[in-house]
NUKE-795180 format. One record per atom (N, C-alpha, C): residue number from 1; chain; atom name; x, y, z. Coordinates in Angstrom, 3 decimals, always signed. Layout:
% NUKE-795180
(r NUM,"A","CA",(X,Y,Z))
...
//
This chain:
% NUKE-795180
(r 1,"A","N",(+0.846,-1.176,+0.000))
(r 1,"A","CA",(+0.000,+0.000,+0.000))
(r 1,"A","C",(+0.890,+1.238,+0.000))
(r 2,"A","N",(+0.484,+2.187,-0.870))
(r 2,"A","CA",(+1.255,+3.333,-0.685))
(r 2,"A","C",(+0.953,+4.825,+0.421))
(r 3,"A","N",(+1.924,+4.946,+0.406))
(r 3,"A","CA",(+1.617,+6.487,+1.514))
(r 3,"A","C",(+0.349,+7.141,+1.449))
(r 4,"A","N",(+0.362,+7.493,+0.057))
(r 4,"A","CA",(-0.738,+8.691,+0.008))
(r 4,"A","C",(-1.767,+7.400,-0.028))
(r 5,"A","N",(-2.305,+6.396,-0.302))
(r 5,"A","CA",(-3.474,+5.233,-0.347))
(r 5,"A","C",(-3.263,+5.328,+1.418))
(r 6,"A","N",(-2.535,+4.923,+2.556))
(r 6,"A","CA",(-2.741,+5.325,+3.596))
(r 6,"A","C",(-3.202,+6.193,+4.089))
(r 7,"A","N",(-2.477,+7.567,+4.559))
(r 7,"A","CA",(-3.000,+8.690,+4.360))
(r 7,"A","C",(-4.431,+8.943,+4.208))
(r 8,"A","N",(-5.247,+8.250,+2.877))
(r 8,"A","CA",(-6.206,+8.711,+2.708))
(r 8,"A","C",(-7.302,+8.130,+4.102))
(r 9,"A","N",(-7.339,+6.956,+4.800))
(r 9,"A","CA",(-7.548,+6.427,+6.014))
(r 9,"A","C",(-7.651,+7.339,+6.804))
(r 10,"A","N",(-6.519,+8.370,+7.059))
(r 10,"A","CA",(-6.427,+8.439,+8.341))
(r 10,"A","C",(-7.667,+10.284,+8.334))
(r 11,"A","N",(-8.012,+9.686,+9.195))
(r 11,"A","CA",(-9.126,+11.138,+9.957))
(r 11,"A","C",(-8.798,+11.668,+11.013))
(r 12,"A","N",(-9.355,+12.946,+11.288))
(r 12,"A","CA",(-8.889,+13.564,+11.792))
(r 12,"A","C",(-9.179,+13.028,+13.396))
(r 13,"A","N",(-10.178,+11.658,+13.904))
(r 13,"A","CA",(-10.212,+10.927,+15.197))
(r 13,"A","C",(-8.584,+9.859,+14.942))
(r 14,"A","N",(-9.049,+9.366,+13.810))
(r 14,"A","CA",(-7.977,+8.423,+13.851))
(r 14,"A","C",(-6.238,+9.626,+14.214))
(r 15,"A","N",(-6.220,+10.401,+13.715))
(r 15,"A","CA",(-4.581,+11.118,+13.809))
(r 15,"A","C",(-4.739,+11.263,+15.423))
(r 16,"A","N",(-5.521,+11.747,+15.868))
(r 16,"A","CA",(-5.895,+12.226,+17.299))
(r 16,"A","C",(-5.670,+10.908,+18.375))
(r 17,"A","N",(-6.262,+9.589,+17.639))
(r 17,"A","CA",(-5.998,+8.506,+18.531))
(r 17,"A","C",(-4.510,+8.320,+18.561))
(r 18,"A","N",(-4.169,+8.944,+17.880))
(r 18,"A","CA",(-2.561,+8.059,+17.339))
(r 18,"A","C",(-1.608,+9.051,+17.978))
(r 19,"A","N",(-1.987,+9.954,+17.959))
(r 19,"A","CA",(-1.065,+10.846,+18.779))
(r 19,"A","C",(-1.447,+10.464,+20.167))
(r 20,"A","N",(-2.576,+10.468,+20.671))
(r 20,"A","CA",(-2.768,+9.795,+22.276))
(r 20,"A","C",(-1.783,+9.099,+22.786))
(r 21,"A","N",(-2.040,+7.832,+21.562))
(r 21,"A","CA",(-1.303,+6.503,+21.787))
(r 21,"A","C",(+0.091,+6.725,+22.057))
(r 22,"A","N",(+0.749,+7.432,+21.483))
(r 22,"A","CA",(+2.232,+7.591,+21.165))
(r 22,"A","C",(+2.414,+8.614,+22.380))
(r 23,"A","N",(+1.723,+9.683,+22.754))
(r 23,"A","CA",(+2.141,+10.209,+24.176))
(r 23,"A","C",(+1.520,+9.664,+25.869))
(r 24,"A","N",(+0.884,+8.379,+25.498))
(r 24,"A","CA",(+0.334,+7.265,+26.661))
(r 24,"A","C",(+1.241,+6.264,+26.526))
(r 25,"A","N",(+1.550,+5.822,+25.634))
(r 25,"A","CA",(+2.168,+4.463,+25.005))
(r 25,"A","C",(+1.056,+3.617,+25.578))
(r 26,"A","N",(-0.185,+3.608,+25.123))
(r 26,"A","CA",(-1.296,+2.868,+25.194))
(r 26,"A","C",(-2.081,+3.044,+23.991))
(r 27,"A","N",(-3.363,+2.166,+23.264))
(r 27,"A","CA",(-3.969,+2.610,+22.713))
(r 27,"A","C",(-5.410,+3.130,+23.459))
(r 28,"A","N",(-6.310,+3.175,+23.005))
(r 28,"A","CA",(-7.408,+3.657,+23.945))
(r 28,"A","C",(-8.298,+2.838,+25.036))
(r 29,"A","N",(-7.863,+1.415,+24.484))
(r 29,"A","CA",(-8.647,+0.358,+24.854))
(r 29,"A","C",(-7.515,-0.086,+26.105))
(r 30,"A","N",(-6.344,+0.592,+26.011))
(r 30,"A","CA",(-5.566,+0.307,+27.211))
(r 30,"A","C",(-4.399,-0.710,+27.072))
(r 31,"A","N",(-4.275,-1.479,+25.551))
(r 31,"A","CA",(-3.398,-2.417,+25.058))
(r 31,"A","C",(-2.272,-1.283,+25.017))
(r 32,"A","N",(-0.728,-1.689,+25.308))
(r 32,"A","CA",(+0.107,-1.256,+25.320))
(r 32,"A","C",(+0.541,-0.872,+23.556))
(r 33,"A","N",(+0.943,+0.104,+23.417))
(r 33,"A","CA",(+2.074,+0.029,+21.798))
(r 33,"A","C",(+3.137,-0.508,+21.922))
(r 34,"A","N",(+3.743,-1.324,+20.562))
(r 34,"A","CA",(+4.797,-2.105,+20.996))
(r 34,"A","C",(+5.751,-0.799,+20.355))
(r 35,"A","N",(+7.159,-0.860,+20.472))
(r 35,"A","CA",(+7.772,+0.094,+19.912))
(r 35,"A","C",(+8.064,+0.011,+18.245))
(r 36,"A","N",(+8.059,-0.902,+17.567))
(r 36,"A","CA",(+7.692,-0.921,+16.432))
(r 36,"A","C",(+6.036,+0.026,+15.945))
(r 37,"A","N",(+5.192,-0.213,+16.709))
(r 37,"A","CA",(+3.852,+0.736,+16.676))
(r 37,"A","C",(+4.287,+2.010,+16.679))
(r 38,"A","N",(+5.088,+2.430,+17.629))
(r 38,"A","CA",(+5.096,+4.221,+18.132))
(r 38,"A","C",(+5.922,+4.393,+16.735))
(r 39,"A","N",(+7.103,+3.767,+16.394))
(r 39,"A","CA",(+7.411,+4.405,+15.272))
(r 39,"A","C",(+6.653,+4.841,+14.566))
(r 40,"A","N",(+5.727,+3.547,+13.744))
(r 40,"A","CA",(+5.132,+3.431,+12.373))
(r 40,"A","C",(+3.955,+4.667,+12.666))
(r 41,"A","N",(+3.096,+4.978,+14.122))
(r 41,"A","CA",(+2.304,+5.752,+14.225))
(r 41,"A","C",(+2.857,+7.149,+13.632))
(r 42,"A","N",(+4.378,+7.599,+14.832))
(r 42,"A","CA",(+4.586,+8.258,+14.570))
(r 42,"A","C",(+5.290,+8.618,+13.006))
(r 43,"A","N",(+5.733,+7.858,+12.405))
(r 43,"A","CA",(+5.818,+8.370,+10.655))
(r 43,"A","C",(+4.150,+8.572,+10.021))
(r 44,"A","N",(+3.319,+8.414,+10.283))
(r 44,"A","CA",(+2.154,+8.544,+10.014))
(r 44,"A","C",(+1.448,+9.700,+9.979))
(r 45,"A","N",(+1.320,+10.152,+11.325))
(r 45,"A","CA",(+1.523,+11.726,+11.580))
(r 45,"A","C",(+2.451,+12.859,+11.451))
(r 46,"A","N",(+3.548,+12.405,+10.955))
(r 46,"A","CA",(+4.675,+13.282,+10.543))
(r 46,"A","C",(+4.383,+12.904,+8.867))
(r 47,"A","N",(+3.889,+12.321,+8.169))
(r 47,"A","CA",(+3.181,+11.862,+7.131))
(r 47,"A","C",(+2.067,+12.633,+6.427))
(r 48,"A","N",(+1.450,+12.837,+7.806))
(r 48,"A","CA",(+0.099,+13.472,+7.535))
(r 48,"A","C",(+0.606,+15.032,+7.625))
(r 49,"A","N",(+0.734,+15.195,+8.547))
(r 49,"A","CA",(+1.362,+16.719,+8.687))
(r 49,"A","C",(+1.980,+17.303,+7.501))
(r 50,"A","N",(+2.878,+16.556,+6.941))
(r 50,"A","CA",(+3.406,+17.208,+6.268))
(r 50,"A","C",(+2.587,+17.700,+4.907))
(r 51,"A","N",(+1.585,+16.598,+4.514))
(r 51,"A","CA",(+0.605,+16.650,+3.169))
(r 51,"A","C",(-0.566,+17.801,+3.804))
(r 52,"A","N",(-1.238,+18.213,+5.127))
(r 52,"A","CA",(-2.383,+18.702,+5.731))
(r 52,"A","C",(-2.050,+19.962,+6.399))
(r 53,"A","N",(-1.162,+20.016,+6.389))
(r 53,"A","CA",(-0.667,+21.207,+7.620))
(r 53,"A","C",(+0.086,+22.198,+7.123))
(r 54,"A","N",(-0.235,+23.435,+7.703))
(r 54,"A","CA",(+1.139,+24.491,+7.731))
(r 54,"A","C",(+2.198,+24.042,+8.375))
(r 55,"A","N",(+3.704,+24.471,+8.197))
(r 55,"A","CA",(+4.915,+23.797,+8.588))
(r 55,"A","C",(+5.025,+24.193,+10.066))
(r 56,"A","N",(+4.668,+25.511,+10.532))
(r 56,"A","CA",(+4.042,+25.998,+11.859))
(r 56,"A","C",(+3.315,+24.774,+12.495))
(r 57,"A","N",(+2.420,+23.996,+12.318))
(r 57,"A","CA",(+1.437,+23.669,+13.238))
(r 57,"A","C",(+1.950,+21.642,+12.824))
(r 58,"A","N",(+2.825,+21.404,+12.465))
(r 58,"A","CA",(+3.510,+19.985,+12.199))
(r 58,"A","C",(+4.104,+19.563,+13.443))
(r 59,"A","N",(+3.863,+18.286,+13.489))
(r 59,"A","CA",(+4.425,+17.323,+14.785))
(r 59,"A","C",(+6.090,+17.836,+14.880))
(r 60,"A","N",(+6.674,+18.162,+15.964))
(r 60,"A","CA",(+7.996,+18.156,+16.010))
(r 60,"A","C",(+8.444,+19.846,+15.344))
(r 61,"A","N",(+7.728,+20.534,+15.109))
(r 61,"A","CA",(+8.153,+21.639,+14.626))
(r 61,"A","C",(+8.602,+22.834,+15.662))
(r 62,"A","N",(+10.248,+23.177,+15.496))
(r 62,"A","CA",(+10.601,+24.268,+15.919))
(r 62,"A","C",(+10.740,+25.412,+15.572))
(r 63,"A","N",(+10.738,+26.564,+15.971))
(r 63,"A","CA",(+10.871,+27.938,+15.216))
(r 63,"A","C",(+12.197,+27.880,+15.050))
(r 64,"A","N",(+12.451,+29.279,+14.315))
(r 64,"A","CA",(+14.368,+29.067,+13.879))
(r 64,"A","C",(+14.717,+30.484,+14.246))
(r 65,"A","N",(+15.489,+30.597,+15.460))
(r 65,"A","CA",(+15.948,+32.105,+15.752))
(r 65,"A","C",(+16.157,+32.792,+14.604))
(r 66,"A","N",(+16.389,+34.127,+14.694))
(r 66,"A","CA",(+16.820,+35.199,+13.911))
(r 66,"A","C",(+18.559,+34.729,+13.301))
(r 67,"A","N",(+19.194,+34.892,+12.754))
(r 67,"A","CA",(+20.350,+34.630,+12.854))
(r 67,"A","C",(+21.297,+35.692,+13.371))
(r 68,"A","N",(+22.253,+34.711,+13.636))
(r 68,"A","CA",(+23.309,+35.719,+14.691))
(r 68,"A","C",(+22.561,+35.814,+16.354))
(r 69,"A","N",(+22.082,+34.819,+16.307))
(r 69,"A","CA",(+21.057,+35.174,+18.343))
(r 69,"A","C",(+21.681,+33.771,+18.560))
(r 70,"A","N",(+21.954,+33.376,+19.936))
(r 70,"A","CA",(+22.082,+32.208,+20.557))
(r 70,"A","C",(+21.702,+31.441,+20.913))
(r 71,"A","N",(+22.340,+30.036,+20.464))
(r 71,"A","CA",(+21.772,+28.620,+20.441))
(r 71,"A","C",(+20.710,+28.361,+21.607))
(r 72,"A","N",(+19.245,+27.954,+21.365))
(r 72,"A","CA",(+18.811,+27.379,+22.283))
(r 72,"A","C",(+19.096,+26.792,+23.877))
(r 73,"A","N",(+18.864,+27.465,+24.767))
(r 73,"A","CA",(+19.598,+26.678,+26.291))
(r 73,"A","C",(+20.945,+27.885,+26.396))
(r 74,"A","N",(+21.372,+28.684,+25.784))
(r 74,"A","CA",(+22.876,+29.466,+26.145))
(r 74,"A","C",(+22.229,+30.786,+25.960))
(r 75,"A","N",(+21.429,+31.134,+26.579))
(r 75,"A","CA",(+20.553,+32.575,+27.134))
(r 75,"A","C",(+22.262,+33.616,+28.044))
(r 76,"A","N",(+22.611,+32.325,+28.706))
(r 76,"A","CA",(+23.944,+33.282,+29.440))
(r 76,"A","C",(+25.428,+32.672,+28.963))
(r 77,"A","N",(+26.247,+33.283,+28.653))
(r 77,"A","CA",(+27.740,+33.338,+28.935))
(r 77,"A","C",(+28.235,+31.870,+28.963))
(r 78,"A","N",(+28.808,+31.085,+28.459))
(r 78,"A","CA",(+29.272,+30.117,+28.902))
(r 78,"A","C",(+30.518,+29.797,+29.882))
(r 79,"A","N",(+30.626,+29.308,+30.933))
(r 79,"A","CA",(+31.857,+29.165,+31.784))
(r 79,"A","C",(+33.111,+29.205,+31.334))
(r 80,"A","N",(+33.888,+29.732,+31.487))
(r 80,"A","CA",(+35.235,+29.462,+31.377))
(r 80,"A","C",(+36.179,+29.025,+31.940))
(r 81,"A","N",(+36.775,+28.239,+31.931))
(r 81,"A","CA",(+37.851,+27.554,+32.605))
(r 81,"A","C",(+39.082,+28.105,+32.479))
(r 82,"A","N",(+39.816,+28.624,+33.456))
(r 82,"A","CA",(+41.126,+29.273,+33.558))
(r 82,"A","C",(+42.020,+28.037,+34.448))
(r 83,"A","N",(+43.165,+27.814,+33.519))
(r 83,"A","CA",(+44.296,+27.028,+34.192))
(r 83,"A","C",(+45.194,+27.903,+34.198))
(r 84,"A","N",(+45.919,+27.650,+35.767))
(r 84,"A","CA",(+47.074,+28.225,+35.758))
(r 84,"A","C",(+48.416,+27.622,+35.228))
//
């Protein structure tokens, strides 16, 4: 079966279950996901997103500083180490 023949399946309950699943690691009925599942879910919704969505509102999406501003987490100065 191909992507987009998948894809066409999935609704907007089904994406919603699947994201549940993957941040419970359960499905709804309470059966565990095996980790082969969380993958395949999650390429699914990173799948979907990418064909349905603005790049803003996609699974996993970060903004991208201005350039020339500092790396994520280094807001201050980094330590320096002085040997004598």
């Amino acid at each position: 079966m191909s992507i987009d023949k998948l894809l066409e399946g999935v609704t907007p309950e089904v994406y919603q279950r699947m994201q549940s699943a993957i941040a419970s690691g359960k499905w709804p009925n309470g059966v565990a996901l095996s980790e082969e599942q969380k993958a395949q879910c999650l390429q699914i919704l990173i799948a979907y997103d990418e064909k349905h969505k603005d790049t803003e509102d996609r699974v996993g999406y970060l903004p991208t500083k201005p350039k020339g501003s500092q790396p994520r987490g280094m807001d201050t100065p980094p330590i320096r180490i002085i040997e004598d």
